[in-house]
C-alpha positions as CSV (number, residue, x, y, z in Angstrom):
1,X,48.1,-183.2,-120.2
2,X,44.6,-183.6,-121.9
3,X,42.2,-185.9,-120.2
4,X,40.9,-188.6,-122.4
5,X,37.3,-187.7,-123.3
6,X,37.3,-184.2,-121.9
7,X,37.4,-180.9,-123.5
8,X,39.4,-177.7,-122.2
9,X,36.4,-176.2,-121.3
10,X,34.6,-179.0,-118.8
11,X,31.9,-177.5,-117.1
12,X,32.6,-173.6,-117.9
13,X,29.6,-171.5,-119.1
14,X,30.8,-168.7,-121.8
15,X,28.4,-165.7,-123.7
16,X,29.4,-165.1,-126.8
17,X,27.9,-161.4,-128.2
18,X,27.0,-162.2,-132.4
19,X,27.4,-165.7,-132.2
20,X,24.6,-166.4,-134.9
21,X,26.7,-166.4,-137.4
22,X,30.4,-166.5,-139.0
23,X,32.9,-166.8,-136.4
24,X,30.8,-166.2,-133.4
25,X,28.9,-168.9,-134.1
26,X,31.9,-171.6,-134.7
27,X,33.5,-170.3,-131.5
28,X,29.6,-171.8,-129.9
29,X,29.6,-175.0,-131.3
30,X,33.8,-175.6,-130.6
31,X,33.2,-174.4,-127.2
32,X,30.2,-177.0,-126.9
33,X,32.3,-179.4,-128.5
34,X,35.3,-178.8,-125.8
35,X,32.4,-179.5,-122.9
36,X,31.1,-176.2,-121.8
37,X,28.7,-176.8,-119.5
38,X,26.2,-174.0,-121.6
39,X,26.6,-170.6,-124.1
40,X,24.5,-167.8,-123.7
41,X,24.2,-166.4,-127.1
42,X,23.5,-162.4,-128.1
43,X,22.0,-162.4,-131.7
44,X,20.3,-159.1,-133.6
45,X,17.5,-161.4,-135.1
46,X,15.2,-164.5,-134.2
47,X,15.8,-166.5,-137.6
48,X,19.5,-166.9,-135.4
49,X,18.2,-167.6,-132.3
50,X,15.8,-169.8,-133.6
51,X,18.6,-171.6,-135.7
52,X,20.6,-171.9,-132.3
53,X,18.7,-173.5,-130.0
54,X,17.8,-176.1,-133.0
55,X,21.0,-176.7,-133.3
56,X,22.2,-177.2,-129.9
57,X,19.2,-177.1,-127.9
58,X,19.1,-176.4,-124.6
59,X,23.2,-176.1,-124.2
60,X,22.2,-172.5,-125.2
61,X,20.2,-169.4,-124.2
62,X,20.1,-167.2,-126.7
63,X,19.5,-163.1,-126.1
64,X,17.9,-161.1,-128.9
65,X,19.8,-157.5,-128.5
66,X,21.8,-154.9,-130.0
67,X,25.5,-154.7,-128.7
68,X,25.1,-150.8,-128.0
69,X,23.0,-151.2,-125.3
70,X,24.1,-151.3,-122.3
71,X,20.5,-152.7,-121.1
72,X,20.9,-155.5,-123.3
73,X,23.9,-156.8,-122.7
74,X,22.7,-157.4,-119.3
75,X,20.4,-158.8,-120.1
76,X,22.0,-161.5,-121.7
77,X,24.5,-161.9,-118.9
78,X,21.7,-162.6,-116.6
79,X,20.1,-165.2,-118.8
80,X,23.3,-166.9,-119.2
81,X,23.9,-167.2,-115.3
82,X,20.2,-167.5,-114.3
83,X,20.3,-170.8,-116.6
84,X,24.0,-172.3,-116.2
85,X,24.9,-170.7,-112.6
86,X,28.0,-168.8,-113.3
87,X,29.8,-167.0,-116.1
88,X,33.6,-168.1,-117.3
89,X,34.2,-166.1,-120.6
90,X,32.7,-163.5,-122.0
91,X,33.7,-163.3,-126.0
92,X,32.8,-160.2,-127.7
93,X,32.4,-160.9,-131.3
94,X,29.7,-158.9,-132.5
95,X,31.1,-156.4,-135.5
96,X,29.9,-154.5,-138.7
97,X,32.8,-153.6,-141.6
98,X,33.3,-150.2,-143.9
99,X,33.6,-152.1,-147.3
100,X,37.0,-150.4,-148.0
101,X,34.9,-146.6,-147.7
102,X,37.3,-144.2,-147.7
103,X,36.8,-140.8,-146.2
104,X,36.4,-138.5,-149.3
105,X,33.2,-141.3,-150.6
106,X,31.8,-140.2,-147.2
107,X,29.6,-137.1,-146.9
108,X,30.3,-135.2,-143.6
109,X,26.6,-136.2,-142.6
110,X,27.3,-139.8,-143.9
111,X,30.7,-139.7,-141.9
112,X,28.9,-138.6,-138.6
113,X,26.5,-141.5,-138.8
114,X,28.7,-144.0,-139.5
115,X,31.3,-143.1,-137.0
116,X,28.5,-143.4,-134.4
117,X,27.1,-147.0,-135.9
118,X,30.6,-148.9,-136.5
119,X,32.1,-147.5,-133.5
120,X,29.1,-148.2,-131.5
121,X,29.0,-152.2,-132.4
122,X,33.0,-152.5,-132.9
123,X,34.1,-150.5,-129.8
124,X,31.3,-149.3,-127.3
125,X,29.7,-153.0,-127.8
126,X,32.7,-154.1,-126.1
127,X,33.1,-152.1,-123.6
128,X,29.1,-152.3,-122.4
129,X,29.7,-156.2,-122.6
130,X,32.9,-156.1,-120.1
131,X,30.6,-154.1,-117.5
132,X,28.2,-156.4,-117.7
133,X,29.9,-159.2,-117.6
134,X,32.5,-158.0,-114.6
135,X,30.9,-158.9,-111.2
136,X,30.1,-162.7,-112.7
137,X,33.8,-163.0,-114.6
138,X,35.4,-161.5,-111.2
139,X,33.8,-164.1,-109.1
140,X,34.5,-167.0,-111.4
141,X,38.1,-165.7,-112.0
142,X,37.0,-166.0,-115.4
143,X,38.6,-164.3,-119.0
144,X,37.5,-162.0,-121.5
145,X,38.3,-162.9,-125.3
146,X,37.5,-159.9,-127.7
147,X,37.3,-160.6,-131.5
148,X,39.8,-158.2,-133.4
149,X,41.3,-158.5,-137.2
150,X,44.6,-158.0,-138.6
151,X,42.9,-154.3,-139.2
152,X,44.1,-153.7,-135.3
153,X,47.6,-153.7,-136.6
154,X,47.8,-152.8,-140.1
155,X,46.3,-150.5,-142.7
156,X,44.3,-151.3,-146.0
157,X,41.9,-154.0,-144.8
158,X,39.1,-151.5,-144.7
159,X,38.3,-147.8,-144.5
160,X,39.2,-145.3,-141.8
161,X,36.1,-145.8,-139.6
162,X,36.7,-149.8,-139.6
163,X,40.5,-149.6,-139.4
164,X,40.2,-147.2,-136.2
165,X,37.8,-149.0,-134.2
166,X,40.0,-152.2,-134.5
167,X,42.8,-150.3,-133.7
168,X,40.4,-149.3,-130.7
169,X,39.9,-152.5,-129.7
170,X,43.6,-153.5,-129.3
171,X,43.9,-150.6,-126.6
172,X,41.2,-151.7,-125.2
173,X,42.1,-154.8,-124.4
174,X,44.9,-153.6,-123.1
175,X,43.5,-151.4,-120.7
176,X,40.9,-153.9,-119.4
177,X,43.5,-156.3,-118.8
178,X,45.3,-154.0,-116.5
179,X,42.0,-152.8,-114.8
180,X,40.9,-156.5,-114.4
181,X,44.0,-158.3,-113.2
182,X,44.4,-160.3,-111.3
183,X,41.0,-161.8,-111.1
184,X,40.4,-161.7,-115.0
185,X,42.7,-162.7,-118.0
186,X,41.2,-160.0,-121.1
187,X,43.0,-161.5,-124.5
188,X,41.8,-161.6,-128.0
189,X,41.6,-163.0,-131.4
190,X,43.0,-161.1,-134.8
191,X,41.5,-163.0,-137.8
192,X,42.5,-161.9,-141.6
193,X,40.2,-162.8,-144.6
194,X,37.6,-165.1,-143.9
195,X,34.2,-166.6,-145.6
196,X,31.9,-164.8,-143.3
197,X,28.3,-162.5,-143.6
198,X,29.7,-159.8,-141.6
199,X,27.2,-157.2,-142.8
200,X,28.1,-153.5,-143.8
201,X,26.5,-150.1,-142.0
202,X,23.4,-149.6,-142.0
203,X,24.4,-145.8,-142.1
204,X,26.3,-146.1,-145.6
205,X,23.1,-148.3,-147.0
206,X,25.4,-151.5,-147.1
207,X,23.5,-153.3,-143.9
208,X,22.6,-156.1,-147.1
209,X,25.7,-156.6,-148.4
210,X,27.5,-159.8,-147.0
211,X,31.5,-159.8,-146.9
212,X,31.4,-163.3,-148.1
213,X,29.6,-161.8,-151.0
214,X,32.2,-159.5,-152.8
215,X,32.9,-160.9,-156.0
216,X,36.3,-162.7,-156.3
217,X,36.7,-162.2,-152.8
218,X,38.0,-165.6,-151.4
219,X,40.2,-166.2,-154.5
220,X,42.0,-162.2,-154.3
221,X,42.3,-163.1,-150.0
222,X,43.6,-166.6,-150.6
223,X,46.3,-164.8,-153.6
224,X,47.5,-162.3,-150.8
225,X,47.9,-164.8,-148.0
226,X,51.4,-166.2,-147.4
227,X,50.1,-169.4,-146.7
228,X,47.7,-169.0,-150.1
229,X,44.6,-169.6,-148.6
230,X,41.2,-167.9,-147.0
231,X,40.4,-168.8,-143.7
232,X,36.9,-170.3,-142.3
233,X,35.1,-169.2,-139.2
234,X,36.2,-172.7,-137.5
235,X,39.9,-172.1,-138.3
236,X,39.4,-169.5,-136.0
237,X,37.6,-171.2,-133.1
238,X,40.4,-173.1,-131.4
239,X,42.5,-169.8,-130.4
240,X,39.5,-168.9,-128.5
241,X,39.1,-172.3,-126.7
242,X,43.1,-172.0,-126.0
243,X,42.8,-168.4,-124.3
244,X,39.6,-169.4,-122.7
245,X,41.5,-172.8,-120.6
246,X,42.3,-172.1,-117.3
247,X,44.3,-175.1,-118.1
248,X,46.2,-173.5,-120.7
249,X,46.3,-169.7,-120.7
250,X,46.6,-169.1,-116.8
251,X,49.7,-166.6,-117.1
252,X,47.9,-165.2,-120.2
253,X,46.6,-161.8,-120.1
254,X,46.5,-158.3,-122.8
255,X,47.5,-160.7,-125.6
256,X,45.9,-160.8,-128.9
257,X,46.7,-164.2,-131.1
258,X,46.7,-163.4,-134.9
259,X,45.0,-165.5,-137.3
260,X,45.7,-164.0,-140.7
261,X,47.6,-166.4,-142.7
262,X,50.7,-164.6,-142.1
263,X,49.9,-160.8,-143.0
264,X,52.9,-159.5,-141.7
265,X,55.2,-161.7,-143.8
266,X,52.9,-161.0,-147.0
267,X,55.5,-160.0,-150.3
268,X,56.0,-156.8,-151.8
269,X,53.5,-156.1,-154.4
């Protein structure tokens, strides 16, 4: 049972990697709003760090980094448990998306690069995170909650790179669930369509263009959705709070909730 005036989170400290914006930043403020005690924060630039800590002041400690190195997530795990004392989640969100490229658009050259930038922030970001992250989540019996899309099970919601790095990401969370057990639960999130500035490669010359930008995008998403509609970040933000409580994901572990709208049930075009 819920206590009255307390959140599933009471007094747990969580770092969330690209929590500036989008989703990442949602799953901060609900985890705030569920009573975490603090949220270190890993952003790219300081207009979202600055944005942050105006926001939320100091219930965050925001990291300026990039995701593919290994240095700085560290970094960012020690500023999170120097300030707050301990680490509870980790929740890799931090990801960059194709725009639908499909191999023949790509150059060999241009495929090389990209391969190496959108696997870098979608897959190795993830993995760097988890290792820094695993002495503080193994001595606070803590969880890891890795941000996915309904890309990890199904074709046509990008290009090849984007497609196989979410497909990546599904095995590994698999994998670091069955390395980490039994000391820490590794689960994640699959959202579909949503309003969000996830940014495209810098390698295909898209690092400007915004998701949330395409034209007709929210009203072609809604049209394909089951349930007729295109998801915000915040409809997102709760799976993460569930897989986060100890309260109420204890015997939860390698699991990935799907937040799509109902993709798998979508009709026959």
């Amino acid at each position: 049972m819920r206590v009255a005036n307390r959140g599933w989170l009471e007094g747990d400290v969580a770092l969330v990697t690209g929590g500036g914006s989008g989703i990442g930043r949602a799953v901060v403020k609900r985890f705030i709003e569920e009573g975490a005690a603090g949220i270190g924060v890993m952003v790219r630039s300081q207009e979202q760090a600055d944005n942050l800590v105006a926001e939320f002041g100091n219930q965050v400690v925001v990291s300026m980094g990039d995701v593919r190195s290994g240095a700085d997530n560290q970094l960012a795990v020690d500023a999170t448990v120097a300030r707050f004392g301990k680490l509870d989640t980790l929740v890799g969100n931090a990801g960059v998306w194709d725009f639908f490229t499909r191999l023949e658009k790509m150059s060999l050259a241009d495929l090389d690069k990209s391969f190496d930038e959108i696997f870098g922030v979608n897959v190795k970001g993830y993995v760097l995170a988890a290792r820094a992250a695993a002495e503080a989540l193994r001595a606070s019996r803590g969880s890891m909650i890795f941000t996915l899309s309904n890309s990890a099970f199904y074709a046509g919601g990008g290009g090849p790179l984007y497609v196989a790095s979410k497909h990546a990401g599904l095995g590994l969370i698999k994998q670091l669930a069955y390395e980490f057990a039994p000391e820490v639960r590794v689960n994640g999130v699959a959202p579909g369509g949503t309003v969000t500035p996830l940014r495209g490669p810098e390698s295909l010359g898209k690092q400007e263009r915004r998701l949330s930008e395409i034209p007709n995008f929210q009203e072609n998403v809604a049209n394909s959705m089951p349930l007729k509609m295109i998801a915000q970040p915040e409809d997102h933000a709760g799976h993460y709070v569930l897989l986060a409580s100890r309260a109420n994901s204890k015997a939860t572990t390698a699991v990935v909730i799907q937040s799509d709208g109902g993709w798998e049930i979508r009709p026959m075009r």
